[in-house]
C-alpha positions, -999 to 999 in steps of 0.1 A, spaced: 185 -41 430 180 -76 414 180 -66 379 218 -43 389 228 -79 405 221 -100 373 241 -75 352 273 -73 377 270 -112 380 275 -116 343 302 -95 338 320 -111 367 314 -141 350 323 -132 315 360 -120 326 369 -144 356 366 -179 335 382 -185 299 362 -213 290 330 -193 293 338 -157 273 314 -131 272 296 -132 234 270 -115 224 255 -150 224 259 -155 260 245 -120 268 214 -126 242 208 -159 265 211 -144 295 189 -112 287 162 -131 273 160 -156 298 155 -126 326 127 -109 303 111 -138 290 103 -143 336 93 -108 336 70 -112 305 81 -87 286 63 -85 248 87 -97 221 115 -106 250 137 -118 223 136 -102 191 137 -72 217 173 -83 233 188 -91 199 177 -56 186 198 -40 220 225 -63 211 235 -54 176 224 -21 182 246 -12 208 277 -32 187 268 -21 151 249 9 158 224 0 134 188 10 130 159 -4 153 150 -32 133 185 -49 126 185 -78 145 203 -109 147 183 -136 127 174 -137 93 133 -136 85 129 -112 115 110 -75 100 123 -90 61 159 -83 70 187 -103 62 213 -90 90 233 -111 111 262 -110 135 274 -147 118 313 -139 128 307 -119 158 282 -135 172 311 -158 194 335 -134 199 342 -121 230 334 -84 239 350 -55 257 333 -43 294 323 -8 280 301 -29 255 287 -56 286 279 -28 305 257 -7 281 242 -39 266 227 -49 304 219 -7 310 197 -7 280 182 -41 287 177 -35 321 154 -2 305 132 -30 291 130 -52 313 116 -23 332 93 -22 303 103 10 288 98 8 250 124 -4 226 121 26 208 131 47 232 161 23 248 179 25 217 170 57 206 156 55 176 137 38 154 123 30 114 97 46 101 92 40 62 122 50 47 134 72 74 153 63 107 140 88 135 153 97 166 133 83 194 124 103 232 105 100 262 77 106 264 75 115 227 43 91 210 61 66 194 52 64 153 32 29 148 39 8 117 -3 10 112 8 50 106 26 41 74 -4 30 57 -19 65 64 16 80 49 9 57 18 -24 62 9 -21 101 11 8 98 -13 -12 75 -37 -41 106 -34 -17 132 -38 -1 116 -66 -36 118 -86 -34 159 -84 -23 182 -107 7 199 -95 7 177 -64 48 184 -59 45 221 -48 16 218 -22 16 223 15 -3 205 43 -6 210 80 -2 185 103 -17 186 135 1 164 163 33 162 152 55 137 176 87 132 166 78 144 125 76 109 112 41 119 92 53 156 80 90 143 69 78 110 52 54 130 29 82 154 26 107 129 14 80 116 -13 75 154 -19 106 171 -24 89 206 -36 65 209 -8 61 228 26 41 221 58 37 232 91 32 215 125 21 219 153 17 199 193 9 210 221 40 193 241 73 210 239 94 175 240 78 170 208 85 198 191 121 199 197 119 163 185 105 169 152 129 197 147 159 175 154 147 150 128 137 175 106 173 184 107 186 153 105 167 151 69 177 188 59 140 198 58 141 230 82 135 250 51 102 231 42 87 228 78 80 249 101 73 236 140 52 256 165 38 246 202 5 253 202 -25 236 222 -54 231 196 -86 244 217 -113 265 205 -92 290 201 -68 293 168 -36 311 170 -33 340 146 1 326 128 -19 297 116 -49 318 106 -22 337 87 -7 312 70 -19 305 30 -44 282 30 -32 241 27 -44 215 8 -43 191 32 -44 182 70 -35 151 86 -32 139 125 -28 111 138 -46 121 170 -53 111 204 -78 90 200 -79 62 226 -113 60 250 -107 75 281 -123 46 300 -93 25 282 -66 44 292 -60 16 322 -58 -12 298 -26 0 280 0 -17 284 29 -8 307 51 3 277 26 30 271 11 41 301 44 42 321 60 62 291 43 78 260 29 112 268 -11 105 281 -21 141 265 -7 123 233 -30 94 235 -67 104 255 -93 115 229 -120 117 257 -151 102 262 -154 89 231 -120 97 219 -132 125 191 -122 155 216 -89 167 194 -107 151 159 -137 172 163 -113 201 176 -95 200 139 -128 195 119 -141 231 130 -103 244 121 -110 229 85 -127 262 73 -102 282 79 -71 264 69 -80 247 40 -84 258 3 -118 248 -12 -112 208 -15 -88 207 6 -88 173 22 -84 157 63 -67 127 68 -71 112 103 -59 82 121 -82 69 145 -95 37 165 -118 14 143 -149 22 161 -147 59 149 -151 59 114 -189 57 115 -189 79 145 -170 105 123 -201 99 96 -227 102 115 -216 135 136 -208 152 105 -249 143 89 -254 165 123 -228 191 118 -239 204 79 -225 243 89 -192 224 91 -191 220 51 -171 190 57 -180 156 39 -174 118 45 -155 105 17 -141 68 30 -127 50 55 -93 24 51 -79 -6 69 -51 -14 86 -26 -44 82 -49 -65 102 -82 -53 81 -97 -27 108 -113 5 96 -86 28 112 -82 58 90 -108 82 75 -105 108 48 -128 141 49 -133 169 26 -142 205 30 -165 221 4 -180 253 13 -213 262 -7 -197 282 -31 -179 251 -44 -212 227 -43 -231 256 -61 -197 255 -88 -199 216 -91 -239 215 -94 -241 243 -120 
């Protein structure tokens, strides 16, 4: 009931004395102020994002100051002017949301993810900036093939389709198919995919990856690729998330088990029969798992999947792994 007082308190304010209008200033002041005491991450870039969202309608990442994400966008004229109720009142309903800590993805809506702007659900996994460098170095691989426009990849763990449509976009002759095990999800990525007119390149099923593989995707022609960004995170760190995430994203979304290789391992047995000869894995993962990865697949030499590399992130960890599957056949082609 505090946070509803603050908002009603405002508004009273804003429309019963002149000298002190309503501006998306004052409300940026106010907001801030109340989440900065409730220490909320990134209180203020986080308030100025609501702000111009919910008067420009822009994408996530539009905020008020210059500098802020490498945007130049500003409110400069409106930033004093006085605004209508209708506008006060959803600006304090979606701050409220955050100061409640639910993600800023998900209070507005929406959110950036390379070149695409995705709509945004709870408790959809939210797509991590780390994710594009997964996005970009696939392309840069791809882009080394012969014929590399027409091919088709599965992607396993699909969220709201910011993997499968990115490649897609940089693709504009290939096909994929995805798959997750929530339902939210799926109807997610299909409304994106939508929103990109790409329902004629990807296909999106529900389906629970266990040891046992549905017969459409056994089907299916072989792909040249799979990638996932997986769950992956330690079960015995599940409690150290932070509010945003454990109070919102979906948990099946984000516990790998034990060591947080349940799901990973789960798609490196489906590799033999998905994937053409050479076909390649991509994975996301924490940084302690790329060696884990390696040394489990020394152990696992039936698998016919190889260790190629690992690759950082933006801050330098080793958070994404590439494997390849090479039945005998096509060791006993290359060695002859």
């Amino acid at each position: 009931m505090q946070k509803l007082f603050f908002s009603r308190t405002l508004c009273r304010r804003c429309y019963s004395n002149e000298s002190h209008p309503c501006t998306p200033k004052s409300l940026i002041q106010h907001w801030t102020a109340i989440l900065k005491s409730k220490f909320v991450p990134d209180y203020e870039h986080d308030v100025k994002a609501i702000v111009l969202h919910t008067l420009k309608g822009t994408a996530s990442d539009h905020i008020l100051d210059e500098g802020i994400n490498n945007r130049n966008v500003s409110l400069h004229k409106k930033y004093e002017q006085q605004i209508s109720v209708d506008l006060i009142s959803e600006i304090n309903k979606l701050c409220n949301k955050r100061a409640n800590r639910m993600p800023l993805q998900y209070v507005i809506g929406e959110w950036d993810f390379r070149e695409l702007t995705l709509t945004m659900a709870p408790p959809v996994f939210i797509p991590r900036p780390e994710t594009e460098v997964l996005v970009d170095q696939i392309k840069d691989y791809q882009l080394t093939k012969v014929n590399n426009d027409n091919m088709s990849f599965l992607e396993i763990g699909c969220g709201s389709g910011a993997i499968s449509l990115s490649l897609l976009q940089e693709f504009p002759n290939a096909s994929a198919v995805a798959i997750d095990s929530s339902n939210d999800a799926v109807k997610l990525t299909l409304e994106n995919c939508k929103r990109y007119h790409c329902a004629d390149r990807l296909r999106v099923y529900q389906h629970h990856l266990g040891t046992i593989y549905p017969e459409f995707l056994l089907s299916l022609p072989k792909f040249d690729f799979i990638v996932s960004n997986p769950p992956y995170v330690f079960t015995d760190d599940m409690d150290k998330l932070q509010p945003e995430i454990s109070r919102y994203e979906d948990h099946s979304a984000l516990d790998g088990g034990i060591d947080g290789l349940n799901v990973i391992k789960r798609i490196i047995h489906l590799a033999r029969f998905v994937l053409k000869p050479s076909g390649v894995i991509w994975f996301e993962t924490d940084s302690k798992h790329p060696q884990m990865i390696k040394n489990w697949l020394e152990k696992q030499p039936q698998m016919n999947v190889k260790y190629i590399t690992s690759f950082t992130d933006f801050n330098e960890r080793p958070r994404f792994v590439q494997l390849c599957y090479k039945p005998a056949f096509v060791h006993a082609a290359t060695n002859s």
